[in-house]
C-alpha positions as CSV (number, residue, x, y, z in Angstrom):
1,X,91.8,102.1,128.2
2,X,95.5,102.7,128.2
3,X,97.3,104.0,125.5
4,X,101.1,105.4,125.7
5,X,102.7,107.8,122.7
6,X,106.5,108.4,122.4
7,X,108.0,110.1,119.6
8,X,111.6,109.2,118.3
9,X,112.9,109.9,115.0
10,X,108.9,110.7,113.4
11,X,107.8,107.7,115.0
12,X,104.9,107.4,117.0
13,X,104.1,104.4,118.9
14,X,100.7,103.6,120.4
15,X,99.4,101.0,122.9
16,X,95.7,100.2,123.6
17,X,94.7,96.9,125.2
18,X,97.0,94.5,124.2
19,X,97.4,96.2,120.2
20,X,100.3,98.1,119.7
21,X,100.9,100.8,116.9
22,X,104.1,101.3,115.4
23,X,104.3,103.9,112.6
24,X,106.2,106.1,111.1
25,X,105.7,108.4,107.5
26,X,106.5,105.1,105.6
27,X,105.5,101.9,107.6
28,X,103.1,100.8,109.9
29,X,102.9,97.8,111.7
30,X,100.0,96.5,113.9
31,X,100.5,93.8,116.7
32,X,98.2,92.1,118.1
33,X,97.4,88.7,120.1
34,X,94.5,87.3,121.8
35,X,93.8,89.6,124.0
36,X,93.6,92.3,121.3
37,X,89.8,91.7,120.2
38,X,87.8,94.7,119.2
39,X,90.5,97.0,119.6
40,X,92.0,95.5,117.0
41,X,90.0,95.9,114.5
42,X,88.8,99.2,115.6
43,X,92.3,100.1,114.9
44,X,92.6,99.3,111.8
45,X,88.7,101.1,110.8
46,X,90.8,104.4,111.9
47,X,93.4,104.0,109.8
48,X,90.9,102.9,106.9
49,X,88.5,106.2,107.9
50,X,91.4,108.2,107.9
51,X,92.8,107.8,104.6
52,X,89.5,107.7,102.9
53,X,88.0,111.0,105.2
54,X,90.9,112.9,103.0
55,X,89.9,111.3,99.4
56,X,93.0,108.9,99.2
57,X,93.2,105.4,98.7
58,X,93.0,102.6,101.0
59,X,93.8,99.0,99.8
60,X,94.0,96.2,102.1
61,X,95.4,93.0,100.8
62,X,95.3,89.3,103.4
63,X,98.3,87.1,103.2
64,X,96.7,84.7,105.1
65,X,94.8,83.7,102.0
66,X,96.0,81.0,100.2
67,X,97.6,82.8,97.0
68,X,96.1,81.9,93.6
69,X,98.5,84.6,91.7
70,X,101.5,86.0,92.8
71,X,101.4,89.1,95.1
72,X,102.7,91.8,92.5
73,X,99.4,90.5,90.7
74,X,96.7,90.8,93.1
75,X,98.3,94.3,94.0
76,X,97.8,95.2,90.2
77,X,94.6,94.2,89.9
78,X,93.7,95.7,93.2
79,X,95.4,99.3,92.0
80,X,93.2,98.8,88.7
81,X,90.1,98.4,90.6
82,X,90.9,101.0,92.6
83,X,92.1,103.7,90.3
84,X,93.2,103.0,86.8
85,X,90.5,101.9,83.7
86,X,92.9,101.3,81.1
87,X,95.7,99.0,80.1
88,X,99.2,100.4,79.8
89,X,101.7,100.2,77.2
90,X,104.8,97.4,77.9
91,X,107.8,97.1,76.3
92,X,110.6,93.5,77.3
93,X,113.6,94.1,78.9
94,X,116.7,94.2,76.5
95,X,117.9,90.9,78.0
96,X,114.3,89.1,76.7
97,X,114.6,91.2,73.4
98,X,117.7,89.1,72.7
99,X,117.5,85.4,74.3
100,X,114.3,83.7,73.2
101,X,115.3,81.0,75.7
102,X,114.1,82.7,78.4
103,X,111.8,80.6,80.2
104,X,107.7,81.6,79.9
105,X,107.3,83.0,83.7
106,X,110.1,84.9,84.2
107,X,108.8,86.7,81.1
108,X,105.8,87.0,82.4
109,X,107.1,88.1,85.7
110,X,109.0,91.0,84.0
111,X,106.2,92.5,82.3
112,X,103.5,92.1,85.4
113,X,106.7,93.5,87.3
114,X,107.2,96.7,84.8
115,X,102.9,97.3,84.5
116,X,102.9,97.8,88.4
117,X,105.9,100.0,88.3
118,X,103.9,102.1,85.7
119,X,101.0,102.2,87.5
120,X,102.9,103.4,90.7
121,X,104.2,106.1,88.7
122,X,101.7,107.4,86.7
123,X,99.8,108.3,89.4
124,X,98.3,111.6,88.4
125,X,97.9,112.7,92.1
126,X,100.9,112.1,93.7
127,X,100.2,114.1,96.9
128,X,97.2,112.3,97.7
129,X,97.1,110.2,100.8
130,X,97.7,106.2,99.8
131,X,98.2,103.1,102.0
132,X,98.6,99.8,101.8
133,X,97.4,97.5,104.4
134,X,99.1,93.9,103.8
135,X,97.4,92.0,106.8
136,X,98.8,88.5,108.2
137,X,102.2,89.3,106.8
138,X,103.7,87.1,109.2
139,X,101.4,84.4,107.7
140,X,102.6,84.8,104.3
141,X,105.6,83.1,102.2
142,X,108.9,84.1,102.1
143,X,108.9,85.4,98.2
144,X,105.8,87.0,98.8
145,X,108.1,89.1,101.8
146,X,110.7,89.6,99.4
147,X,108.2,90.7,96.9
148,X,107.0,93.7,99.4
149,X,110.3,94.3,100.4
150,X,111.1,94.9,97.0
151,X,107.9,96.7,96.1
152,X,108.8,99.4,99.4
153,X,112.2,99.8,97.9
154,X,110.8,100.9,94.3
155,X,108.2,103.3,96.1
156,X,111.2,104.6,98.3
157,X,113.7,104.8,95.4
158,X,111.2,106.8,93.2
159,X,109.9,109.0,96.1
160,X,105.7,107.5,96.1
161,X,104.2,108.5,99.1
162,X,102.3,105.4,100.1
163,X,102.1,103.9,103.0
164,X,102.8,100.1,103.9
165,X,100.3,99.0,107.2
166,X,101.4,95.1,108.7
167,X,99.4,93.3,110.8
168,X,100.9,90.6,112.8
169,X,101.0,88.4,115.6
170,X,102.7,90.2,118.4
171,X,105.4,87.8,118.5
172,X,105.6,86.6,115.2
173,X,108.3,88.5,114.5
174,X,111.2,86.1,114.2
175,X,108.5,84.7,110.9
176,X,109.9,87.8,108.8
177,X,112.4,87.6,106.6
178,X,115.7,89.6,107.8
179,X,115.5,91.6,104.6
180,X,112.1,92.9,105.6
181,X,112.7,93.4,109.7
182,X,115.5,95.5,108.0
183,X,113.0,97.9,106.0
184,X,110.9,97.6,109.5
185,X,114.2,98.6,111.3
186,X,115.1,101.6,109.1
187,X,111.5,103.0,109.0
């Protein structure tokens, strides 16, 4: 079993049989290849038992799957399963309130957009332990990476602790979109 740590700027990096950790407060990533097997998954129990062992949540989410709805939607439904019983209020942004020519999904967009945002914020534990594992995200299209990249700024911007676990191919990396390998960068 080998397995190295260094610490640089609250960032811990850990390697065991071919899967490598990379994590900091705000994001983990996961590599792995063939060689990887077990420890792979063994990895990511750990992070799973973690989380739960102190009562917070723990949602994993594949990108590999094809995608039926769009990501912001299976991670709303996923946070209601989780968590939340009820339906919250929604009001339209003042540029729908005015222009009925607005086209059907970007309305629809909107209002999935501003239900998630409330359900991020009316968390009524905010210190709790939360994470979000989004597997195969090298796998996944490029909106749904601009919609996590998006999604990590609005938990960063409005100070949620939660945080965002990648699995990917260990060199897959040139298969993320510049604007999230920035977020990965500035971790």
């Amino acid at each position: 079993m080998i397995q190295t740590v260094a610490l640089q700027k609250d960032r811990t990096v850990f390697e065991n049989r071919g899967v490598i950790r990379r994590q900091s407060k705000r994001i983990g990533l996961l590599y792995h290849d063939e060689q990887s097997g077990n420890e792979f998954w063994d990895a990511l129990e750990d992070l799973r038992e973690s989380v739960l062992d102190k009562e917070g949540q723990f949602i994993s989410l594949d990108l590999a799957d094809p995608l039926m709805e769009s990501f912001p939607e299976r991670f709303y439904a996923a946070l209601k399963n989780a968590r939340w019983e009820q339906t919250l209020p929604f009001s339209l942004p003042a540029i729908l309130q005015h222009n009925p020519c607005v086209a059907t999904p970007f309305i629809n967009h909107a209002i999935l957009w501003q239900r998630l945002c409330d359900l991020l914020i009316v968390d009524d534990e905010p210190e709790r332990e939360t994470a979000l594992l989004l597997e195969n995200i090298d796998q996944a299209s490029p909106s749904v990476q601009h919609e996590i990249a998006r999604l990590i700024r609005f938990h960063k911007t409005h100070s949620i602790r939660r945080m965002f676990i990648f699995t990917l191919r260990r060199y897959a990396h040139d298969q993320i979109i510049p604007e999230l390998r920035e977020i990965f960068a500035e971790r």
